[in-house]
N, C-alpha and C positions, 0 to 999 in steps of 0.2 A: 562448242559447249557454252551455255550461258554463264555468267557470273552471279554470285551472291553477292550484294551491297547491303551493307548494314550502314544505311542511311539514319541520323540521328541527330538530334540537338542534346547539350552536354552543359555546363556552368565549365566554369576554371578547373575546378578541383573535381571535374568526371564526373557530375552528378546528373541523368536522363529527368530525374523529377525530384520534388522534395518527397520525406519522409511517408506521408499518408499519398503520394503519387499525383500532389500538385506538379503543373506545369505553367503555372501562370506566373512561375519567378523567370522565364524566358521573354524580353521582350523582344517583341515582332515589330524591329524597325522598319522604316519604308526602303531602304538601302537592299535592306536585306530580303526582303518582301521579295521586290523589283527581280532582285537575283535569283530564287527561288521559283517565279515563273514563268520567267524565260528560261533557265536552263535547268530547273527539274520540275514542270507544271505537273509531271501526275503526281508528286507529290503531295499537291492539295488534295483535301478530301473534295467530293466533287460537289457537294451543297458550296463550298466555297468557292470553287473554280465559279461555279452562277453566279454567286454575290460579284465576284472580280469582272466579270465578262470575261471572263477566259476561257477561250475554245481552242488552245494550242495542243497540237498531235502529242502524245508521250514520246520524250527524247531517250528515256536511260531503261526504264522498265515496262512490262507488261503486265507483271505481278508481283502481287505482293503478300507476304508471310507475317501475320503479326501475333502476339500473343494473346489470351484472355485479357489481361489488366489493360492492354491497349486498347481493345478493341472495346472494352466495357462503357468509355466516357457516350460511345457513337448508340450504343443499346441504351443508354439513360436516356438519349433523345429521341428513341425509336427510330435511329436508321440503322437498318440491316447491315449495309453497303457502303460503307463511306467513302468507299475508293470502287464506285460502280462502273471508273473506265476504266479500271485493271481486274486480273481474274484475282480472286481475295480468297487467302487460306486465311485458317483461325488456328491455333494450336489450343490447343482446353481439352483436359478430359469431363469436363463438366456439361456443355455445348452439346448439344443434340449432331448437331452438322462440324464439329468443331476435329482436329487431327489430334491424335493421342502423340503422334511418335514422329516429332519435327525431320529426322535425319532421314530417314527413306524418302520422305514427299521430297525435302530440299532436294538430294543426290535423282532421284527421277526427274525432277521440274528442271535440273541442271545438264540436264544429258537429250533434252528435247530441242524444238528451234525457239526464237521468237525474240524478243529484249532482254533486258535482265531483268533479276527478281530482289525486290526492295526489301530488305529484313527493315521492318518498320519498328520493332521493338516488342519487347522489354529485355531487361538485364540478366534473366534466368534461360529466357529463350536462345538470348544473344549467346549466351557461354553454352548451350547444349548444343550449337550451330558452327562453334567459334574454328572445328575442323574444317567446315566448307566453307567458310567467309572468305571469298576476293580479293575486298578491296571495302574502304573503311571511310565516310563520306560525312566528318565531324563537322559541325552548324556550334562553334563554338562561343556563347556568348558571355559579355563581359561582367560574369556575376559570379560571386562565391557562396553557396551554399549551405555551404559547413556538415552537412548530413543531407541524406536521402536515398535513391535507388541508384547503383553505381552503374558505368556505361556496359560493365560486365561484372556478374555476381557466383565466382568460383573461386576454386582455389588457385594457388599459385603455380602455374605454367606458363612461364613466358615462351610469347610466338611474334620471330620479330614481322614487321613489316614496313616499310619503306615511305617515302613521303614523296608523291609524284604532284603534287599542287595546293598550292596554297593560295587564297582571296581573302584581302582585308578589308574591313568597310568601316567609313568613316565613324559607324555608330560605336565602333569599337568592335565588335563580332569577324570573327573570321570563317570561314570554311578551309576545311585540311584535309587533303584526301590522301589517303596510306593507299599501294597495294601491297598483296601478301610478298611477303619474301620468300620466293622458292627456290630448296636447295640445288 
C-alpha cells in the first residue's frame, strides 16, 4: 500500500503561507536547497529541477495531489504541469480537469503500486485528507509569521503522531518528519 506524505514548509508558529498566500516570507537557504535535492528532488517543480541541472530519479513519490490555491501561482505563469515528472492531481471544483472529492482518488491512488504520493498542499485540503495522511515531512523554517494559512485548517481533533527524524541546518531550518500513530 502506498503512503500519503504531506510534504510542506511551515514558519515557527505553523503557518504554510502568509495571509493573501504569500510564500516568499520562507527563505530557500543553500543548506537547505542542497538537502532538498538530493533527498526529495521531485519535489522541485520541474522548470526548476532545469534551472538546477538536476536530472535525479524521484526518491519518495510518483505523485502528487495538490490543491487550487497551490497549483494557481504555476497557471499565473502558464505552466499546466509544474511537477511534469510526477502524475499531478488538482483538487478544484472550479478546474475543468480538476477532482471534486480528494478522499476516494487519495484511498484509490493508495491501494495501487508505485512510490508515494506527495500532499503538496493547502491547509483545507490537508485537513479533508488528514484521515489518510501517513506520515508528515515539516521543512520548518526560522520565521514567525504571526497570521496567515495554518499547516491545517479545521476544527479541533487531535490525531497523535510520532516523530521518527529530525535534520537541522545551520541556517537555522529544520526538517521533522512524524509518522502517524497507529492504535
Amino acid at each position: 500500500m502506498r503512503a500519503l506524505t504531506y510534504y510542506i514548509g511551515t514558519t515557527i508558529d505553523g503557518y504554510i503561507a502568509g495571509p493573501g498566500g504569500e510564500t516568499d516570507l520562507f527563505p530557500l537557504e543553500e543548506d537547505v536547497l542542497g538537502h532538498i535535492a538530493a533527498e526529495y528532488p521531485e519535489t522541485l517543480p520541474t522548470h526548476a529541477r532545469a534551472q538546477l541541472g538536476l536530472d535525479a530519479p524521484n526518491r519518495h513519490f510518483d505523485t502528487v495531489v495538490m490543491g487550487r490555491a497551490t497549483y494557481q501561482p504555476a497557471l499565473d505563469l502558464g505552466i499546466e504541469r509544474p511537477y511534469a515528472h510526477l502524475e499531478q492531481y488538482v483538487v478544484s471544483t472550479t478546474l475543468e480537469h480538476g477532482v471534486a472529492d480528494p478522499l476516494p482518488l487519495v484511498r484509490e491512488l493508495k491501494s495501487g503500486d508505485g512510490l508515494g504520493i506527495w500532499l503538496c498542499g493547502g491547509a483545507r485540503l490537508a485537513t479533508a485528507l488528514l484521515p489518510e495522511i501517513d506520515e508528515l515531512v515539516i521543512k520548518q523554517y526560522p520565521v514567525v509569521a504571526g497570521a496567515g494559512i495554518p499547516l491545517f485548517a479545521g476544527g479541533y481533533a487531535p490525531l497523535p503522531f510520532a516523530l521518527t527524524g529530525a535534520k537541522t541546518f545551520g541556517s537555522g531550518a529544520a526538517i521533522l518528519t512524524y509518522a502517524r500513530a497507529r492504535a
